[in-house]
Backbone as CSV, one residue per row, in Angstrom:
resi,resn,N_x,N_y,N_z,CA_x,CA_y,CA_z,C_x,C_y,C_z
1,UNK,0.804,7.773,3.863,1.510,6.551,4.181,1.827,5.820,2.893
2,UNK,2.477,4.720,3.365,2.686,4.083,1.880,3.005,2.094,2.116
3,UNK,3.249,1.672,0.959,3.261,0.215,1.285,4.373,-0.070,0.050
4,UNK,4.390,-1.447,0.178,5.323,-1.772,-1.114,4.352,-3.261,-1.613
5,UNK,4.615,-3.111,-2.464,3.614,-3.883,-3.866,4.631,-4.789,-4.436
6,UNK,4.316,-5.984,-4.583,5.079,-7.371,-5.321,4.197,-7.892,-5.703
7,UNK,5.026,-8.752,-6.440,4.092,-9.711,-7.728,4.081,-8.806,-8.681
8,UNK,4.824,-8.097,-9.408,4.343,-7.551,-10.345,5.174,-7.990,-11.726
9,UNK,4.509,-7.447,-13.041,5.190,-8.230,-14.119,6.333,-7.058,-14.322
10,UNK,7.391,-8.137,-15.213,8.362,-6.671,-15.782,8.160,-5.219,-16.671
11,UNK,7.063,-5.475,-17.454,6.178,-4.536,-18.463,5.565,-3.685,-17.958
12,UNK,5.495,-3.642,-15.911,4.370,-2.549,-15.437,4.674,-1.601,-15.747
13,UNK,4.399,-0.284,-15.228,4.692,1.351,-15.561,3.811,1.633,-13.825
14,UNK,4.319,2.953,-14.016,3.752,3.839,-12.502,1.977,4.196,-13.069
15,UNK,1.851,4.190,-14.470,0.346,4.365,-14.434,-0.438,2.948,-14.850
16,UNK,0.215,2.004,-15.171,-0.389,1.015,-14.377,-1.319,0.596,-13.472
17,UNK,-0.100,1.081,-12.655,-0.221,0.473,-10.877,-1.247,1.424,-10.225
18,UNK,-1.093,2.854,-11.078,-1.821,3.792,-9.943,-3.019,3.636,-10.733
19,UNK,-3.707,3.411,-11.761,-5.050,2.815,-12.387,-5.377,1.744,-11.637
20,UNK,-4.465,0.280,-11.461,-5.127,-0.777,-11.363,-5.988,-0.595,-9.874
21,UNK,-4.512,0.124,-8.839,-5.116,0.445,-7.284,-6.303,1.653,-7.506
22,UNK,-6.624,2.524,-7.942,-7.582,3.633,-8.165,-8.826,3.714,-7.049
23,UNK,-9.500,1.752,-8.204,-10.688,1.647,-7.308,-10.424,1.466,-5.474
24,UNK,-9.411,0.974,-5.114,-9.129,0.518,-3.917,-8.604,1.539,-2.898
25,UNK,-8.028,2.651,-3.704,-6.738,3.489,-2.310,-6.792,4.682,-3.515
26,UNK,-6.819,5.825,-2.643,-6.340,7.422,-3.166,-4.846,7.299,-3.397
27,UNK,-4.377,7.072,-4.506,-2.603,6.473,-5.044,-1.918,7.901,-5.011
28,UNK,-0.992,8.449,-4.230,-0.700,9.800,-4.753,0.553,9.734,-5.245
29,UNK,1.419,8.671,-5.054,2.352,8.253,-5.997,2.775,7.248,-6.151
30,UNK,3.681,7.081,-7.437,4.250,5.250,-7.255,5.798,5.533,-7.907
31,UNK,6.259,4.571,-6.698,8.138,4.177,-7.311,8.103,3.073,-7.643
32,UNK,8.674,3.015,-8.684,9.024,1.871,-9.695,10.673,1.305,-8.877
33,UNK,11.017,0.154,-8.481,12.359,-0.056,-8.014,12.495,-1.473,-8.968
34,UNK,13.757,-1.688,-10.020,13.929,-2.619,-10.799,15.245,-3.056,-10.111
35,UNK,15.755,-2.765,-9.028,17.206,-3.086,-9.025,16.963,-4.573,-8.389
36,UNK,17.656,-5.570,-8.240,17.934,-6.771,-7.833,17.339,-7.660,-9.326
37,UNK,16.163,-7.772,-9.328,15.862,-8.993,-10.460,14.630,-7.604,-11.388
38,UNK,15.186,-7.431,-11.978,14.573,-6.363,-13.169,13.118,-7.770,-13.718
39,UNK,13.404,-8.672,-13.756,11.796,-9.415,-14.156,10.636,-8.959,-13.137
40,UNK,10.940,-8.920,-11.911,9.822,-9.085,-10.654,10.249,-7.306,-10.093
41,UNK,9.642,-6.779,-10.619,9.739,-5.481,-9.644,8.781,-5.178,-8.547
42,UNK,9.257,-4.356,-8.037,8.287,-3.783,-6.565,8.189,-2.471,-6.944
43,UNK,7.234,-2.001,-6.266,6.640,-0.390,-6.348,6.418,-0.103,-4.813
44,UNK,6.744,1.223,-4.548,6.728,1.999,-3.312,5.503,2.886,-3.386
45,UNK,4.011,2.524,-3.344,2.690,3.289,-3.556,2.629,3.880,-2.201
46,UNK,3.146,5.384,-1.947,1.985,5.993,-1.455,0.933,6.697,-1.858
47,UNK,-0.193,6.440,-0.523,-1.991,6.667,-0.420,-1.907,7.506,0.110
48,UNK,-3.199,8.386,0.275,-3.970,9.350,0.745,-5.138,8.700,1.864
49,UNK,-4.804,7.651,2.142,-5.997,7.067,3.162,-5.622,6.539,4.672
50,UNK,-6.413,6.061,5.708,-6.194,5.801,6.768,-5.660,4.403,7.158
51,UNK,-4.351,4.356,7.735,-3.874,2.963,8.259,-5.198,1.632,8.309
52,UNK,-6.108,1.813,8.873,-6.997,1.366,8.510,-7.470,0.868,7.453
53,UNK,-8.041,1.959,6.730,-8.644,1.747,5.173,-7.205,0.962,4.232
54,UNK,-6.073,1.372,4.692,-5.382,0.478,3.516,-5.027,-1.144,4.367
55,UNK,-4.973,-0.757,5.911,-4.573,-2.504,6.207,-5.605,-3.208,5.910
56,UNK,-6.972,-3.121,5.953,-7.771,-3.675,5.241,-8.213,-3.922,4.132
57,UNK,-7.583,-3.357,3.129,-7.625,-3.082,1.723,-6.417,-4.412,1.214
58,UNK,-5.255,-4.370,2.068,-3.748,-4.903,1.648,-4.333,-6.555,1.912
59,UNK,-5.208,-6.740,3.129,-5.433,-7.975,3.247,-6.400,-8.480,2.590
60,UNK,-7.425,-7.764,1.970,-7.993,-7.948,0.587,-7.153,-8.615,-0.401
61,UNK,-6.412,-7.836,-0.980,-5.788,-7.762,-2.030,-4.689,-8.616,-2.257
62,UNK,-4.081,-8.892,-0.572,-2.810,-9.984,-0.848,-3.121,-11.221,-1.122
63,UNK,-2.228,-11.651,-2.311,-2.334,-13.164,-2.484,-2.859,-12.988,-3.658
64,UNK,-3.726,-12.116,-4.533,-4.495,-12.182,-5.331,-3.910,-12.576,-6.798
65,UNK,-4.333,-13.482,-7.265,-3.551,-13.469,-8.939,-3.720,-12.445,-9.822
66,UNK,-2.659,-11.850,-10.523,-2.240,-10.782,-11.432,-2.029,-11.141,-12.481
67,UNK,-2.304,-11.504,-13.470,-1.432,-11.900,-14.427,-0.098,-13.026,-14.718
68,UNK,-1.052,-13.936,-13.765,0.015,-15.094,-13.230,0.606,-15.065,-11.977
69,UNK,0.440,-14.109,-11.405,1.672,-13.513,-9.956,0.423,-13.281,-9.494
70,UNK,1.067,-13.954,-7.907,0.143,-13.604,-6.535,0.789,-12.375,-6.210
71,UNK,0.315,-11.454,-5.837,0.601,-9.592,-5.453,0.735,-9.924,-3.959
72,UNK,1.449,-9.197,-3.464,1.711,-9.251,-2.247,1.782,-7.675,-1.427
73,UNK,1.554,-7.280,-0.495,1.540,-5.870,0.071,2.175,-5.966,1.683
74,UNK,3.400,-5.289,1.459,3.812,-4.919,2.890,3.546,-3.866,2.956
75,UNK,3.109,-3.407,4.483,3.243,-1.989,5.444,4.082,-2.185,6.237
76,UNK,5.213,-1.203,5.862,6.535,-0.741,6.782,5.890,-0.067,7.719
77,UNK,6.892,-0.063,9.213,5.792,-0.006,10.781,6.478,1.299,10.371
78,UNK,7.603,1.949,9.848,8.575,3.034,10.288,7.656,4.141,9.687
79,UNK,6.655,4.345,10.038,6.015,5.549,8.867,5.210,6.686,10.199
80,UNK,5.526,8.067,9.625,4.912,9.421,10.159,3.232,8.520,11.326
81,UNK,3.217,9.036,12.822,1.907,8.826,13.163,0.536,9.082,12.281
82,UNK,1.164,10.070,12.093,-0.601,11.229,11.179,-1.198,10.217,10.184
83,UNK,-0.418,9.390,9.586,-1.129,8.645,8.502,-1.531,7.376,9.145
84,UNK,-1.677,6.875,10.328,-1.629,5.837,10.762,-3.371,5.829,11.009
85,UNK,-4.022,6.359,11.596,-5.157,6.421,11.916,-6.238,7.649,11.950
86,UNK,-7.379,7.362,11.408,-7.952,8.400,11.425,-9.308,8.688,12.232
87,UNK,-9.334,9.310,13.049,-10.015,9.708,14.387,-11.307,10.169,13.867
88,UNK,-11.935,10.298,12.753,-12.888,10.346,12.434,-14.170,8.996,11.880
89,UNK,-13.196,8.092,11.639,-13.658,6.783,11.048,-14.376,6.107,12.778
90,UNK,-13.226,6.431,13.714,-13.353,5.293,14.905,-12.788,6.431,16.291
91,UNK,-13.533,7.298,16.480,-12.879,8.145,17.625,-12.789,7.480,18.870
92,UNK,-13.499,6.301,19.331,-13.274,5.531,20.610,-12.620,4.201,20.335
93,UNK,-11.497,4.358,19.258,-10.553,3.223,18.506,-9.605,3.173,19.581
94,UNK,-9.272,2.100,20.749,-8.151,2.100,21.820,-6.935,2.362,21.069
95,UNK,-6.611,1.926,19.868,-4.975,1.959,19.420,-4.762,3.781,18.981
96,UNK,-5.817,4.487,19.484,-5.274,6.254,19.375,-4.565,6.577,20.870
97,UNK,-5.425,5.430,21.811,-4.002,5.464,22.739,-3.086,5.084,22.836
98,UNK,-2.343,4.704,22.124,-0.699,3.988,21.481,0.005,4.940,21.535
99,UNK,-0.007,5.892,20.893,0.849,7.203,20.838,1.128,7.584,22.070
100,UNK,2.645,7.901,21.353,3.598,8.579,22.226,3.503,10.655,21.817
101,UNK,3.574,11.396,22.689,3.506,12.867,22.366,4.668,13.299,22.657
């Protein structure tokens, strides 16, 4: 799955971002997007972890000061089921009955 990352300075880099998140989320990649205001970029981080482990991680983390900038983390709803939840963390989790087959 993946999220998108704000607040960030213009000077970041993709190893940056995938160091600073490390301790927090399995990072398996990062997009750098400078188009609209090249000062404030966003990054497209996808993880290796469970809808779970990162919505709780994102609400950690949002708001937090960076280097002057509060960071901010959206999760786009439009993303693959498989990464959404993991049936091993919470196997009697009601939202595994959400799915559609």
């Amino acid at each position: 799955m993946y999220f998108i990352l704000g607040g960030l300075q213009a000077d970041t880099s993709v190893e940056l971002i995938t160091e600073g998140l490390r301790p927090y989320l399995t990072v398996t990649g990062v997009e750098l997007i400078r188009e609209g205001d090249a000062d404030r970029p966003m990054a497209r981080v996808c993880v290796d972890d469970s809808y779970t482990h990162v919505w709780e991680t994102a609400n950690r983390l949002r708001g937090i000061y960076h280097r002057g900038r509060a960071l901010t983390l959206y999760i786009p709803a439009h993303q693959h089921f498989d990464h959404l939840f993991d049936a091993a963390e919470a196997p009697d989790d009601p939202r595994e009955a959400i799915h559609l087959d």
